[in-house]
C-alpha atoms as one frame of an Amber mdcrd trajectory, in Angstrom:
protein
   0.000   0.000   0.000   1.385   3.563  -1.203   1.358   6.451   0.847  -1.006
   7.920  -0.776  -3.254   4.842  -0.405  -2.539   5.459   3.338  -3.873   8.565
   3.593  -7.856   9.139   3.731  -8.976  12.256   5.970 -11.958   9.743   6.440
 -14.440  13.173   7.235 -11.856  14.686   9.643 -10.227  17.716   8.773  -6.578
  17.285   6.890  -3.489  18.060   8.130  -1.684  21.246   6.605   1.369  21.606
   8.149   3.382  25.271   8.776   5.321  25.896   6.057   8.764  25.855   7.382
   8.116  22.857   9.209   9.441  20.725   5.904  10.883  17.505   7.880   9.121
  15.135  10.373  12.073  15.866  13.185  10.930  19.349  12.835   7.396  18.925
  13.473   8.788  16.328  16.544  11.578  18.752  17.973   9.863  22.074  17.878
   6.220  20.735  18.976   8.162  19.185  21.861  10.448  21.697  23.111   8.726
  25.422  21.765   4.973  24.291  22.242   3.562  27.113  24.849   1.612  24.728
  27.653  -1.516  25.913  28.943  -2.716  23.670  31.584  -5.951  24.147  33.280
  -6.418  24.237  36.816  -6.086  20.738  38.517  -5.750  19.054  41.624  -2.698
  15.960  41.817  -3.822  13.010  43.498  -2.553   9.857  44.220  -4.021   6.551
  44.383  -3.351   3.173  45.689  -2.103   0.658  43.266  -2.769  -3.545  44.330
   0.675  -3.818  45.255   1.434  -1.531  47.631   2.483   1.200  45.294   0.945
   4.802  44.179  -0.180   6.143  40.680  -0.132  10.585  40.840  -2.846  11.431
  38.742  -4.050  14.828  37.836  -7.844  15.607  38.379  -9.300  18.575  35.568
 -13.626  18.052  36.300 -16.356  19.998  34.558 -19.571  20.455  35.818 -21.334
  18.616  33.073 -22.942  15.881  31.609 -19.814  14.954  29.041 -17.395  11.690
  29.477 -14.526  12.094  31.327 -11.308  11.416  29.108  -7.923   9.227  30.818
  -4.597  10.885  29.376  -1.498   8.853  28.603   1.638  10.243  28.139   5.020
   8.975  26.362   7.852   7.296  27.043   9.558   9.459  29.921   6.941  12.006
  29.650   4.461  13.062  32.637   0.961  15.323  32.487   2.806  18.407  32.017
   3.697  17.397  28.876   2.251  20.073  26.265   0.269  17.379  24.445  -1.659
  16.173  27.903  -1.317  19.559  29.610  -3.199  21.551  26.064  -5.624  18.663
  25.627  -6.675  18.725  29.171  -7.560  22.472  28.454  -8.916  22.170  25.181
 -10.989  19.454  26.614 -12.190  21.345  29.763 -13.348  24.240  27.203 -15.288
  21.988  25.254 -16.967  20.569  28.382 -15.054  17.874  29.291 -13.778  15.887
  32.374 -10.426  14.648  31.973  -7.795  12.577  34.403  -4.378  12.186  32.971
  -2.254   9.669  34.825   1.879   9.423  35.319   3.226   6.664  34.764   5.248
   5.075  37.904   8.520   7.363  38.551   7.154  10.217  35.781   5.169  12.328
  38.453   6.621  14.293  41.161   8.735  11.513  43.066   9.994   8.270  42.240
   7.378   5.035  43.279   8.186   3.024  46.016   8.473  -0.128  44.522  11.351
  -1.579  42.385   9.321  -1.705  39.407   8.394   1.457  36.887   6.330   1.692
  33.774   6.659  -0.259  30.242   4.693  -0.219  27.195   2.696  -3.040  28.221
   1.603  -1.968  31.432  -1.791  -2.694  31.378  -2.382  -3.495  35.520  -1.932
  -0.187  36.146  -4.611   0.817  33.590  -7.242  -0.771  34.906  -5.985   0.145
  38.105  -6.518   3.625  37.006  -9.938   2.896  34.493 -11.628   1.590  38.136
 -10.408   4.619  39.860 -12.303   7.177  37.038 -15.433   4.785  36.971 -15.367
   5.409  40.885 -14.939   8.915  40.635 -17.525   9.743  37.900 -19.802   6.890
  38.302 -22.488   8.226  35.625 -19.936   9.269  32.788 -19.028   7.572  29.743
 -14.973   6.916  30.040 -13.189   7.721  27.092  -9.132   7.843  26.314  -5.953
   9.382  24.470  -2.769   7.596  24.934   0.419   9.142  23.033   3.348   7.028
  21.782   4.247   4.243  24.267   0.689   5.486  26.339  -1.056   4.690  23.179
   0.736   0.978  22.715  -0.546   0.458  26.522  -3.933   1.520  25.523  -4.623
  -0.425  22.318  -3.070  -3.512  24.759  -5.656  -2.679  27.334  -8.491  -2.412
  25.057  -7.470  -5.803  22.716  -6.993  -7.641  26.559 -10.571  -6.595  27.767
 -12.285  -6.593  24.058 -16.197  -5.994  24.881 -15.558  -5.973  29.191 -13.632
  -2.827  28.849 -14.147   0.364  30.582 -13.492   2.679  27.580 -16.271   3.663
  24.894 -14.117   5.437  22.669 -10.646   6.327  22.397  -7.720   7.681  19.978
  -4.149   6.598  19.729  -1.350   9.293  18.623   1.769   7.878  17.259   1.316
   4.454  18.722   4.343   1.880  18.276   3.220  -1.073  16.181   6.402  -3.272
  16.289   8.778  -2.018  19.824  11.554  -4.243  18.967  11.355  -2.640  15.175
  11.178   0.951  16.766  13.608   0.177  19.177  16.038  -0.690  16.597  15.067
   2.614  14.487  16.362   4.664  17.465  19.802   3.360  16.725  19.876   5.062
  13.231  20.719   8.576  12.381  19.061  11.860  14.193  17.063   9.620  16.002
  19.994   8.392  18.170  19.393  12.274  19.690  15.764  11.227  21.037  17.586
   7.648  22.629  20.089   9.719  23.940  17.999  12.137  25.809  15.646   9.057
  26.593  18.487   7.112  28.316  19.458  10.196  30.538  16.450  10.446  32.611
  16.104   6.249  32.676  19.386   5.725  33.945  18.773   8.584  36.459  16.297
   6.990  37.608  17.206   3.728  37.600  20.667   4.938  39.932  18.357   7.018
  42.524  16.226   3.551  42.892  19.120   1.935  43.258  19.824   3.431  46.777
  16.533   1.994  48.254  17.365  -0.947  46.106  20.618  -1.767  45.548  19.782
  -5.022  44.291  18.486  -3.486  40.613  19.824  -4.334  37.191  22.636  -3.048
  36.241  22.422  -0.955  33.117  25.603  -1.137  30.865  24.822  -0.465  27.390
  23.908   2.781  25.080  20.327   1.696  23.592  16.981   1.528  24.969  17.373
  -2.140  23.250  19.780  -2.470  25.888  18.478  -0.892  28.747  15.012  -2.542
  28.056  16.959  -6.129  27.682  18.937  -5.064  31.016  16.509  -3.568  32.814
  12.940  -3.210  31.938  12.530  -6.744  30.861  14.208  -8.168  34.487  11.917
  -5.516  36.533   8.839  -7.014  34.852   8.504 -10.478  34.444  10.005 -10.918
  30.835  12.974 -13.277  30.224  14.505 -10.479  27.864  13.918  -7.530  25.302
  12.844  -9.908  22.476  10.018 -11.543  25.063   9.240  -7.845  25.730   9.015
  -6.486  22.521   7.043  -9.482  21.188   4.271  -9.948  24.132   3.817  -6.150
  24.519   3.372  -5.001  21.315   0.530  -3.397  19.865  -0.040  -4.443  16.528
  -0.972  -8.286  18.278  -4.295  -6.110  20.057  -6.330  -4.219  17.369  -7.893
  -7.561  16.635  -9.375  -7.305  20.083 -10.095  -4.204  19.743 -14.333  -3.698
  20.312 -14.355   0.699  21.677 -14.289   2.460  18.480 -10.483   3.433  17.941
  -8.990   6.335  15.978  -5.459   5.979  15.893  -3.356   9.165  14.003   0.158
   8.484  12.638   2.152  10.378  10.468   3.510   8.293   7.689   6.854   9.965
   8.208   7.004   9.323  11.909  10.425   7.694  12.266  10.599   6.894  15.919
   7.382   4.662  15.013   7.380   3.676  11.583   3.827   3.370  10.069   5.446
   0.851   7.759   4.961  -2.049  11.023   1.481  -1.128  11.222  -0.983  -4.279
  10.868  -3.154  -2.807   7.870  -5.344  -6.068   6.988  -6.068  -6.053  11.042
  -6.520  -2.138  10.899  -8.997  -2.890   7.725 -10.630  -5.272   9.276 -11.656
  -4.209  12.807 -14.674  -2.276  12.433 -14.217  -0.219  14.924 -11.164   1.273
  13.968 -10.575   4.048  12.298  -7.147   5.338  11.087  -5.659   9.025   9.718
  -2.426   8.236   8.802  -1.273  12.236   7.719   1.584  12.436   4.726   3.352
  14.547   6.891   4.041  15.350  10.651   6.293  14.310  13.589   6.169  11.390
  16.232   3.125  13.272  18.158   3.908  16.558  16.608   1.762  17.858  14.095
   2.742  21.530  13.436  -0.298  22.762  11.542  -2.193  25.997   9.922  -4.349
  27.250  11.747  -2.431  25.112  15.258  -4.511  23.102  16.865  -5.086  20.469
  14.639  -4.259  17.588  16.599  -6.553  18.310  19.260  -9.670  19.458  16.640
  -9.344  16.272  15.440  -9.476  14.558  18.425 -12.692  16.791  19.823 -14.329
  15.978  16.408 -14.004  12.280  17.414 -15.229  12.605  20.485 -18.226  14.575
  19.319 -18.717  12.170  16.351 -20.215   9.236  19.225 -22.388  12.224  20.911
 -23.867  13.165  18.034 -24.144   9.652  16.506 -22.266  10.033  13.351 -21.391
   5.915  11.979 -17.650   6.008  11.753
């Protein structure tokens, strides 16, 4: 399938990028690190996980009859990221409820138990799903995960197929293969985003290490290694490959019964659309894909800006007003 075959607005409104944003790293680099945030007022709680641990989760509720919408951030990201922290606003103007968790060790200290986050973490999203059905007992729950959040979410929602919490959801820049896009970090500019990813892990991982000094060892330069060393060890997989392969996402969309809109630039490099499972993404009726000619790995520099999160409302609004997808 072309690229151009790819791409279908499917009703949505298309992506036109800034002009000077003429590369995918640009539309990655400069929504990251220039992006104004504007995050509406909140209140941080924390909640209990099963095993003796904590989730900090931040709290933005409207006084209205709209779903409440759970927030997943990236790979060492946290809810003051601009894409949950701008979301969480534009969602509160349009009415919304939303609750945007950190992942274990993203939020303002690090958990207390030896284990962090992964890609596959789906305890802790039900963990957190019960929590919002709690909270706002007579709202619909719907969902946004982002990069390794998304991956997490599509697992979540192919695990519980019909039984889960969620009615709708979208996933931005979700990784379809991790060992492929684990590999893809090694190449090129991209070794920049491992770099800076590595940083904060093995920061981490050494300030655990004082409450635990029984932890892996990290010695290595990749997050291949450090998820082969570390991650994999910390939670229950015999190595990267066992990882990679039971984690994921493109084995899920099959089980996928919420209606799905996943949005992926095809010249996302970090996540290459090229792994994505297209006869299971065909197939599934209640997925729905945008797959943009041009963007970054969850940056989407448009005119008018915005776009990304107009799309995203438009989704949302499609199940109110009962638009078929």
């Amino acid at each position: 399938m072309t690229k151009n075959e790819l791409y279908n607005t499917n009703g949505f409104e298309p992506f036109k990028p800034v002009w000077w944003a003429r590369n995918t790293h640009i539309h990655t680099i400069v929504a990251s690190q220039f992006t104004k945030v504007q995050k509406p007022p909140h209140e941080r709680i924390e909640i209990p996980t099963p095993d003796e641990d904590f989730l900090e989760i931040d709290v933005c509720e409207v006084g209205s009859d709209q779903p409440v919408v759970a927030l997943f951030h990236g790979l060492e990201g946290s809810t003051d990221r601009h894409y949950i922290a701008n979301l969480m606003d534009t969602l509160r103007d349009a009415g919304f409820s939303s609750v945007a968790l950190n992942f274990r060790g993203c939020g303002s200290r690090l958990n207390d138990q030896p284990r962090f986050y992964h890609s596959g973490a789906t305890d802790d999203y039900r963990t957190f799903f019960e929590w919002i059905r709690q909270r706002f007992p007579n709202k619909d729950i719907y969902a946004v995960g982002y990069s390794l959040g998304a991956n997490a979410l599509v697992k979540y929602l192919g695990e519980e197929g019909k039984d889960n919490l969620v009615k709708r959801a979208v996933a931005v820049s979700p990784p379809y293969d991790l060992k492929e896009g684990s590999l893809r970090m090694q190449r090129g500019i991209n070794k920049l985003y491992e770099k800076r990813f590595l940083i904060t892990l093995a920061e981490k991982l050494e300030q655990k290490r004082k409450e635990y000094p029984d932890m892996p060892v990290f010695e290595g330069d990749t997050i291949y290694a450090f998820d082969d060393q570390v991650t994999a060890p910390l939670h229950g997989f015999s190595g990267a490959e066992d990882y990679y392969f039971r984690c994921s996402s493109r084995h899920f969309y099959g089980g996928v019964r919420s209606d799905l809109l996943i949005i992926h630039s095809q010249q996302d490099t970090l996540c290459p659309i090229e792994f994505a499972p297209q006869k299971t993404l065909s197939e599934n009726r209640a997925i729905q894909t945008l797959f943009t000619e041009e963007g970054g790995h969850v940056g989407f520099l448009s005119s008018p800006s915005g776009w990304l999160y107009r799309v995203i409302l438009n989704w949302f609004d499609k199940s109110k007003n009962g638009v078929p997808h």
